[in-house]
N, C-alpha and C positions, 0 to 999 in steps of 0.2 A: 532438840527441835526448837526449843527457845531461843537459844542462841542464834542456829541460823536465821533466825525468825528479824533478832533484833539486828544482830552486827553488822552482818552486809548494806542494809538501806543505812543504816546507822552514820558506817565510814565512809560510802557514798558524798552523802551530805557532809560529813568534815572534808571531806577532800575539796568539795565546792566550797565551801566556805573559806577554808583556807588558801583558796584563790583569789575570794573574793576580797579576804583580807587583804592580800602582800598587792593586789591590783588594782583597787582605793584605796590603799595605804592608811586603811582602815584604827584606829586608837585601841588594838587589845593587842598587848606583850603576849610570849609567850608564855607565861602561867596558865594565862585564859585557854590558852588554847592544848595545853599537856594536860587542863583537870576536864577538856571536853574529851579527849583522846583515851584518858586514862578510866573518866567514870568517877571524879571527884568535884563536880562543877554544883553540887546540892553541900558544898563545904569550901571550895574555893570558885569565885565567881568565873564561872566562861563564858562563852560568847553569846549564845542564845538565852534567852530567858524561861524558855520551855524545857531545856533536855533533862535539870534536875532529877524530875520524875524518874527518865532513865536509870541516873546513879543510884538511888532508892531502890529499885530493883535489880539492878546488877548486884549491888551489895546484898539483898536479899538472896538471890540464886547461888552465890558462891556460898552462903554461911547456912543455906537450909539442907542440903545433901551433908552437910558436916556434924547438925545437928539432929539429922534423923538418922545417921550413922550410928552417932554415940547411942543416941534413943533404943537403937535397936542392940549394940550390943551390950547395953545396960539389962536390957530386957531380956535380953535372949531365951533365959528358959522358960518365958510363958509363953503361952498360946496367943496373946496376943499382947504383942512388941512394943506399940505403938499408941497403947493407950494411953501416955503420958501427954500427947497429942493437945486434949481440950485445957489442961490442966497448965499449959507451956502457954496457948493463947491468953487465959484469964492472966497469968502472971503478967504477959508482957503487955496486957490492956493497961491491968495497972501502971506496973513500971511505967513505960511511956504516958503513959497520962500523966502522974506525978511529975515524970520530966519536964513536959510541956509547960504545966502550972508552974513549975521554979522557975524555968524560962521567959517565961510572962511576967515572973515576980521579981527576980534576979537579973536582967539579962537588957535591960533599958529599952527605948525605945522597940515598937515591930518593926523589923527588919525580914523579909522573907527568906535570908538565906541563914536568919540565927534562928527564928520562931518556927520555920512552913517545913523550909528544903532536909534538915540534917535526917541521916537514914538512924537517928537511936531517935528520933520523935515520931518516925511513922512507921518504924516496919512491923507495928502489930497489928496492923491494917493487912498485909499482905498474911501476915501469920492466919489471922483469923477466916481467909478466906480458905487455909489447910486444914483449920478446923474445923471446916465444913465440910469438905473434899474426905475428911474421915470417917466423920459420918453418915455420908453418903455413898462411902464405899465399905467401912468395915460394919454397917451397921445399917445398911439402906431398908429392911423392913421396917425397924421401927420410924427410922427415919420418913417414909412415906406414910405408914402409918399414921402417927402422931400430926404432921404437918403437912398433909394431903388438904383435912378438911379446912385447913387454914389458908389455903393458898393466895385463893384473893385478897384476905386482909394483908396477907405477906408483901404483895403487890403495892397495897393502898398502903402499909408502914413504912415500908422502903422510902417510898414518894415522900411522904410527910417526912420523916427523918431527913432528907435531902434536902427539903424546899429552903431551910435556913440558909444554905450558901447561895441560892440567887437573890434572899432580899437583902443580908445586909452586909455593910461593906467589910469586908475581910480585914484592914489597915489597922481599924479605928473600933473592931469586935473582938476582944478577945475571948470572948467563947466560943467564936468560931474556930481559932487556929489553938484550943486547950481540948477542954471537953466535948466542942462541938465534931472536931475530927474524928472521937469516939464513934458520935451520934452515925456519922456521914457512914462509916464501915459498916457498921450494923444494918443500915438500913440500904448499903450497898446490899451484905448479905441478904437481907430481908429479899429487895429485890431480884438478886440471883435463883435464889431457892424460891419463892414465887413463881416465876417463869419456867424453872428445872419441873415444876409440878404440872403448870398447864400443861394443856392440852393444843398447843398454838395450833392456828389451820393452816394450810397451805397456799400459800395466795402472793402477788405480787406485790403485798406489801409487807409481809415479815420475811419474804424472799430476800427482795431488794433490801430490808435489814439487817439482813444475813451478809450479804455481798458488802453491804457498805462496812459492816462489822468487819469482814476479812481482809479490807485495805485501811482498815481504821490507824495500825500505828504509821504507816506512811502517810496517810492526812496528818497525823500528829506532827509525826516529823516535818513536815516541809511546808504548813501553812505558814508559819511564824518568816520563815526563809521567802514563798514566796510575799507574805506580803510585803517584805522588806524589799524585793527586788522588783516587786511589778513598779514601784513611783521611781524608782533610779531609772527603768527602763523606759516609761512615761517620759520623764522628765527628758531623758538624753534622745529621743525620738521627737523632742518638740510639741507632745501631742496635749499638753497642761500649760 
């Protein structure tokens, strides 16, 4: 489901782009454009400045059915498989976190595609969102239980652990792109499970939420594309 989800809008947009390159005669070789194609553009630079993220998760998808594979056939004669589950998150908290700090420490100047982009500094951000999704499935009483009555601080920690990426500048912070990246998952989580708990109403505003949430990675995709093409189009229209 993910896949269909992502590929199609995905290759859509490389195909426009790759017109729009060979048709401005645009300055990115073909490297730029086989690590946008391929899903390695968060390790070798491609063309947009946004689809990183992408790579990050594609390389997540392929290496997490592999790993919950093994998981399970390591497991296989208990009752449950799977519990190694929160124990894989903590590890790769750390892991990646240590990375980041060498990186910061070792690795010269912030550069967004050596410090932010590579998928071994962030994908235990995405892990950790599976270690929620376990315990909210192989475990959901106590899991309501326990963090029912907390749900609104859940809400209010999230928020607070977040708010450091809108005030200071990513380049020139490095605790933003080390430990604050920790910070930001958690209080993603935080956030998640919050809302998993309310009680939301029904109304035309967490509707319209919903709706804007279900075209949200196509915004992602093609804001960056159009804002680069709406001033070409200005421009060659006379209308600037």
């Amino acid at each position: 489901r993910r896949a269909w989800k992502i590929y199609p809008p995905f290759y859509v947009l490389m195909v426009v782009t790759i017109v729009i390159v060979a048709v401005c005669r645009l300055p990115f070789g073909w490297a730029a454009q086989v690590a946008e194609l391929l899903f390695f553009q968060n390790y070798i630079a491609g063309i947009w400045g946004h689809t990183w993220s992408l790579a990050v998760e594609e390389h997540f998808y392929f290496l997490l059915p592999l790993v919950l594979n093994a998981i399970l056939f390591a497991n296989r004669a208990t009752t449950n498989p799977l519990r190694t589950v929160p124990w894989i998150a903590v590890g790769l908290s750390i892991t990646c976190l240590a990375m980041r700090l060498a990186t910061w420490q070792y690795c010269g100047d912030y550069q967004h595609i050596t410090h932010l982009f590579p998928t071994h500094l962030r994908i235990d951000s995405l892990f950790f969102g599976v270690a929620i999704s376990y315990f909210y499935h192989f475990h959901r009483d106590a899991f309501v239980r326990i963090l029912f009555p907390w749900r609104h601080v859940l809400v209010l920690a999230g928020i607070v652990l977040l708010s450091p990426a809108f005030v200071f500048e990513l380049e020139s912070t490095p605790f933003i792109y080390t430990s604050g990246l920790t910070l930001f998952y958690i209080g993603s989580g935080a956030l998640l499970t919050g809302f998993l708990l309310l009680k939301l109403p029904q109304n035309w505003v967490i509707n319209s939420s919903a709706k804007l949430g279900m075209y949200s990675y196509s915004i992602y995709l093609w804001h960056l594309p159009v804002v680069w093409i709406l001033p070409q189009v200005d421009s060659a229209l006379g209308l600037s």
